[in-house]
matplotlib code that plots the C-alpha trace (Angstrom):
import matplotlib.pyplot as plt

x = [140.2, 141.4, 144.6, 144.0, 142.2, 145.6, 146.8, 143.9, 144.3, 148.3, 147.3, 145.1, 148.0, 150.3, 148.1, 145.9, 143.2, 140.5, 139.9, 143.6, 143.9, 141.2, 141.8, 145.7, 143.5, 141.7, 138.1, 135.4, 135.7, 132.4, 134.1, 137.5, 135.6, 133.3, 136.6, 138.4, 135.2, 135.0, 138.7, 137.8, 134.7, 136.6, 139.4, 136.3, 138.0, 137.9, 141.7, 140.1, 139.1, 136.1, 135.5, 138.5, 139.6, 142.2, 141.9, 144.2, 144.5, 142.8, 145.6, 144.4, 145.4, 148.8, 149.2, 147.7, 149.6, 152.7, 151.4, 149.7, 153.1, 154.7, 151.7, 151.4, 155.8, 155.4, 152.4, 154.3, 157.7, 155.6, 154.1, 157.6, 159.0, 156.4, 156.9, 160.3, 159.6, 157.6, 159.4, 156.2, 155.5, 158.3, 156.3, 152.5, 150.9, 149.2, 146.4, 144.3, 140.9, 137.7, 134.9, 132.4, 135.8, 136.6, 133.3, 132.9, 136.3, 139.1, 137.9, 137.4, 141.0, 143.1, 142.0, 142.4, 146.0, 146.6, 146.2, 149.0, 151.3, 151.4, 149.3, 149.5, 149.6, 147.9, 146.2, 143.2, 142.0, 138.6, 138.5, 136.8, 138.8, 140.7, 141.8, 142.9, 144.7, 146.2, 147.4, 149.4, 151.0, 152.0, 153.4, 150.7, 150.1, 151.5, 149.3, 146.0, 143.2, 140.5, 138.3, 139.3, 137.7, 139.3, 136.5, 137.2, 141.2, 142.7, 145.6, 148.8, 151.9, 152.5, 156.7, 156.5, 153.5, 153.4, 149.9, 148.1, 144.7, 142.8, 139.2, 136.6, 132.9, 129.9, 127.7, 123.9, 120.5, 118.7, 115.4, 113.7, 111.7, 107.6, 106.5, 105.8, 110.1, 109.5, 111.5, 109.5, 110.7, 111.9, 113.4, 113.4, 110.3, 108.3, 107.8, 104.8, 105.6, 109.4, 111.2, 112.6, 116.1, 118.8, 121.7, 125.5, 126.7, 128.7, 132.0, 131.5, 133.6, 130.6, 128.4, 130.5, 129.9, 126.4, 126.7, 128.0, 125.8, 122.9, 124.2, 125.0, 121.9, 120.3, 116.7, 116.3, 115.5, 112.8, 114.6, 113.0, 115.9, 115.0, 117.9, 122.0, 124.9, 128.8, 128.6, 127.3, 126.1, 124.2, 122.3, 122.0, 120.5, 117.9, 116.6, 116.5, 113.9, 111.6, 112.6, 113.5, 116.4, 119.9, 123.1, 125.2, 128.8, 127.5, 129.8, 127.9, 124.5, 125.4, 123.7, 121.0, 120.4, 120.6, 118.1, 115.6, 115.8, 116.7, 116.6, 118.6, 115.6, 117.0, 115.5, 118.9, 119.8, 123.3, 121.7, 122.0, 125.0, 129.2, 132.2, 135.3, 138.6, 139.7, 143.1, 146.6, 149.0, 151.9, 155.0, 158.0, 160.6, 163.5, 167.3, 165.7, 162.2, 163.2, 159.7, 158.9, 159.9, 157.0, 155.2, 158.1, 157.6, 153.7, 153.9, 156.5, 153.7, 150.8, 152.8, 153.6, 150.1, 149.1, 151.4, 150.7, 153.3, 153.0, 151.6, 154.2, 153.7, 155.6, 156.9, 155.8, 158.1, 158.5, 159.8, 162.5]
y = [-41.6, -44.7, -46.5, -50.1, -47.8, -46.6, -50.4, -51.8, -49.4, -50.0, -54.0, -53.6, -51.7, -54.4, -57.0, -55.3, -57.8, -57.3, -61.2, -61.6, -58.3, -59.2, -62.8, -61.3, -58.6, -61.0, -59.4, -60.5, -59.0, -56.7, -55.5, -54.9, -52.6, -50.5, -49.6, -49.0, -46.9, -45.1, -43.9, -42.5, -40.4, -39.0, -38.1, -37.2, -38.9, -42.2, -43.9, -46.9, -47.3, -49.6, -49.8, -51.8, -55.1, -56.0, -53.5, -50.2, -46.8, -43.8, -40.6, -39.4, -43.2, -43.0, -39.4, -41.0, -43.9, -42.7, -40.1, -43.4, -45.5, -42.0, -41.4, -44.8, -44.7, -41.7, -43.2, -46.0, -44.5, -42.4, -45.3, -46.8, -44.1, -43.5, -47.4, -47.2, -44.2, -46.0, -47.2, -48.6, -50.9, -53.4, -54.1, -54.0, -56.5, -55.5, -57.6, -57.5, -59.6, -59.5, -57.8, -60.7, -62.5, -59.3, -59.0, -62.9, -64.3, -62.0, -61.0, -64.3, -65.6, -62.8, -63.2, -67.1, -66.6, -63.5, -66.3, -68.3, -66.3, -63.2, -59.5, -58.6, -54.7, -54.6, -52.6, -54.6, -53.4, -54.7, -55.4, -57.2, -60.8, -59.5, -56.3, -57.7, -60.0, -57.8, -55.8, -58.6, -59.0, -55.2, -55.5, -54.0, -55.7, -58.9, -61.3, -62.1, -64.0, -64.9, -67.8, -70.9, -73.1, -75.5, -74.5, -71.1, -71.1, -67.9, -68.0, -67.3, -69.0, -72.2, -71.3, -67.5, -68.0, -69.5, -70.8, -72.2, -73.4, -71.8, -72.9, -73.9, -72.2, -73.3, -71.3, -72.3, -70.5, -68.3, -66.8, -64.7, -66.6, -65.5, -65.2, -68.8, -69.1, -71.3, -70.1, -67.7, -69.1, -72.5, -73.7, -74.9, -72.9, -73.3, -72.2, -70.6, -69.1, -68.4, -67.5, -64.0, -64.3, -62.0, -61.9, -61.0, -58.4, -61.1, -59.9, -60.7, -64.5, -65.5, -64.8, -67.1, -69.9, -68.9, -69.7, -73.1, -74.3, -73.6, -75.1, -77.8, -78.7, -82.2, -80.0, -77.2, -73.5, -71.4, -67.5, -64.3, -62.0, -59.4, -57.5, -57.7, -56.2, -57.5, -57.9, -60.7, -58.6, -56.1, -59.5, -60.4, -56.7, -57.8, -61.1, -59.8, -57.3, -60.7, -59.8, -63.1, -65.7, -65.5, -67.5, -66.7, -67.6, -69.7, -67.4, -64.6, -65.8, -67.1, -64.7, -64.5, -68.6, -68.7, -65.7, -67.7, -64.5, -66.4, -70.1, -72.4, -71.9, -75.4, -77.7, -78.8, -80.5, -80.2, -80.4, -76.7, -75.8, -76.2, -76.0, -72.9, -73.4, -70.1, -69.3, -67.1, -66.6, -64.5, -63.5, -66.5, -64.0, -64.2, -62.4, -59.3, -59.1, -60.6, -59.3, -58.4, -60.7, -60.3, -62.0, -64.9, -65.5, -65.7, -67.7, -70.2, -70.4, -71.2, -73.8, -75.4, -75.5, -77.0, -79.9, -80.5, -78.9, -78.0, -74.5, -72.2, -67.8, -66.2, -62.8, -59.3, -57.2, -55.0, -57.5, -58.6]
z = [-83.6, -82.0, -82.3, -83.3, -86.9, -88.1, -86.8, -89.5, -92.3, -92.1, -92.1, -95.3, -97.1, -96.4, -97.2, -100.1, -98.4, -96.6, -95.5, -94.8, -92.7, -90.8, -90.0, -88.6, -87.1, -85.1, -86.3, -88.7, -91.7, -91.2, -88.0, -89.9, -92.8, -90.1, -88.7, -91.8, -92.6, -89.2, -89.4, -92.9, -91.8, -88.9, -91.9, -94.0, -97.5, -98.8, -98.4, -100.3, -104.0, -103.3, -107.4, -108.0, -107.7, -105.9, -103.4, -103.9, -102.3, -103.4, -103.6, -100.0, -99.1, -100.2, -98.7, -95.4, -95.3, -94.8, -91.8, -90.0, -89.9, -88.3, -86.1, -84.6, -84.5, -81.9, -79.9, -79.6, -78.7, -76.1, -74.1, -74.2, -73.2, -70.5, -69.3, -68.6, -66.2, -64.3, -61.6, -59.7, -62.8, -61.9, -58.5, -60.1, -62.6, -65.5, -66.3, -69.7, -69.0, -70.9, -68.8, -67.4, -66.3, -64.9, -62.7, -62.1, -61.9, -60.9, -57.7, -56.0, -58.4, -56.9, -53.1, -53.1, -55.3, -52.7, -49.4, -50.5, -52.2, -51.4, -51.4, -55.0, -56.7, -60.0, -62.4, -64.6, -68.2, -69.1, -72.8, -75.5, -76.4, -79.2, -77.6, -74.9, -76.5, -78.6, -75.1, -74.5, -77.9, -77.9, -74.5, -73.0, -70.1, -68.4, -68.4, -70.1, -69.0, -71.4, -72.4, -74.6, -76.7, -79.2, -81.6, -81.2, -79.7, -78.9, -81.6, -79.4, -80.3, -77.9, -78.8, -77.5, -74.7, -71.6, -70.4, -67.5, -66.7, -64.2, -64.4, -66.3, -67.3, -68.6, -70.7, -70.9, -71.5, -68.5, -67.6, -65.3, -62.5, -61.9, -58.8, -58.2, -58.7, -62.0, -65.4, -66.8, -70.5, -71.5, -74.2, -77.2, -77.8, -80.9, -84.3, -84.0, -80.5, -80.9, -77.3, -76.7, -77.5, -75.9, -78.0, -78.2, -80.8, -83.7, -82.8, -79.0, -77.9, -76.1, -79.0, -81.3, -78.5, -78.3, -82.2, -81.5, -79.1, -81.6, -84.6, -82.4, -80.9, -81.7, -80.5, -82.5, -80.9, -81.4, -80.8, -81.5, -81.2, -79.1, -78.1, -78.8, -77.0, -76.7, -72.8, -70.9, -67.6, -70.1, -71.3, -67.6, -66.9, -69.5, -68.1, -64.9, -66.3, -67.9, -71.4, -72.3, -72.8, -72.0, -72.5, -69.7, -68.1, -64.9, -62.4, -63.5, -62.0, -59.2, -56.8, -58.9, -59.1, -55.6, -54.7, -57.6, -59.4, -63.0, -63.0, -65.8, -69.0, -70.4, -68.2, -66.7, -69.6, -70.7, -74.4, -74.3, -72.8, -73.9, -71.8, -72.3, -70.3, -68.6, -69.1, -68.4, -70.7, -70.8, -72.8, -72.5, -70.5, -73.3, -73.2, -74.9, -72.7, -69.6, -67.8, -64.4, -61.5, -59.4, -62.6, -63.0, -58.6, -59.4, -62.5, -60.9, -57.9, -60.1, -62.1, -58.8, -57.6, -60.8, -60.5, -57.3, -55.7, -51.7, -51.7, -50.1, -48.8, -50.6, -49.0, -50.3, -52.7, -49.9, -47.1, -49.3]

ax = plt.figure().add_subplot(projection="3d")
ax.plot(x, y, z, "-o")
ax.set_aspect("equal")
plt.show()
């Protein structure tokens, strides 16, 4: 059983809404209900009464409802507890990223931040978007990096969260190259000969942009979907192999662009393509959560190198 199931059957108690729970849930609402369902098989009874309208609790609901907000009470109170013991934590940064930025941008972001300010002890959880935002809303890490898109806006309130720009990343459509180092496939394809289409799963970020860029385009395409999963280097794993078309994050091909192993499949047009911000965010340090202050002395640095500031070494926690 995980966590974030007793966090979505609580939500749909409260609510006595699927939509609404989901859309505070930060999921689709298909997403939302295979959860709800999968904590119920693992329970093996139904908590909901699915022949009613509005939604209500079956008897085994109620029962169960009161055990989930004491179960998740104690898991919480445990990690607190846990936190507070350790004493390493006020020296380390906890950072919640979603996996391609976590293979593609963190490496290369920590060693040029590390340059100039100062070697840097952290500890990096890989996540989907929505869980790791939702790390950073339950105080479970310090700082979240993630992709933006004002069509598709991470929803973090601008009066409790600080945030910074650090990049930018362009998503467009990939293919293996044959032998002769020419795209393999090429877009827009054709009705009667549709392209192969590699695919991310609908509750994948880079799917919904994937979703924009097609109902977008002034040239329609011609996908055969093929294959679907939520991560961006599985797709990658994919094209490499010839099976067909890709939309990818441009930092994840780099190597591969530049050995001519995949080529751009759109013709280097940008008809194809669309734009996400990458961004940091963390919790406003308040009189009640003050946060660490290795992660105010790196947020004050990155401000400063965003507005131009001189760039200045900072000194390791330990030399102070």
């Amino acid at each position: 059983m995980e966590t974030k199931w007793l966090e979505d059957f609580i939500s749909l108690v409260e609510t006595n809404n699927f939509s609404r729970s989901a859309a505070l849930r930060h999921v689709t609402q298909p997403a939302f209900s295979r959860r709800i369902q999968s904590l119920e098989n693992w329970l093996g009874t139904d908590l909901i009464d699915r022949t009613s309208y509005p939604t209500r609790l079956t008897p085994a609901g109620v029962v169960f409802y009161e055990q989930a907000l004491e179960m998740l009470s104690k898991i919480n109170g445990a990690r607190e507890l846990l936190r507070t013991k350790r004493a390493v934590a006020q020296t380390s940064i906890d950072l919640a990223v979603p996996h391609t930025l976590s293979l593609t941008f963190v490496p290369k972001w920590l060693t040029k931040v590390e340059a100039d300010f100062a070697p840097i002890r952290s500890r990096l959880m890989a996540l989907n978007v929505h869980d790791a935002v939702l790390q950073l809303v339950e105080g479970g890490c310090d700082l979240l990096l993630c992709y933006h898109h004002p069509r598709q806006p991470v929803q973090l309130d601008p009066g409790r969260y600080d945030m910074l720009v650090m990049g930018r990343e362009s998503l467009r459509a990939y293919t293996r190259c044959d032998k002769n180092k020419v795209p393999e496939f090429t877009l827009p394809g054709t009705k009667r000969a549709p392209l192969p289409f590699l695919s991310y799963t609908n509750n994948a970020y880079l799917g919904r942009m994937v979703e924009l860029i097609l109902n977008d385009a002034k040239t329609p395409l011609h996908l055969a979907p093929l294959y679907e999963t939520d991560m961006a280097e599985g797709l990658k794993m994919m094209a490499l192999e010839g099976r067909g078309i890709a939309f990818l994050p441009e930092s994840a091909v780099t190597r591969e662009l530049k050995q001519k192993q995949l080529a751009r499949a759109d013709g280097d047009t940008a008809d194809w393509e669309i734009e996400m911000e990458i961004r940091l965010y963390r919790e406003r340090p308040s009189a009640t959560r003050r946060g660490k202050p290795i992660v105010d002395r790196l947020w004050e640095f990155l401000e400063t190198q965003q507005n131009g500031g001189r760039k200045k070494r900072v000194a390791p926690v330990s030399e102070r």
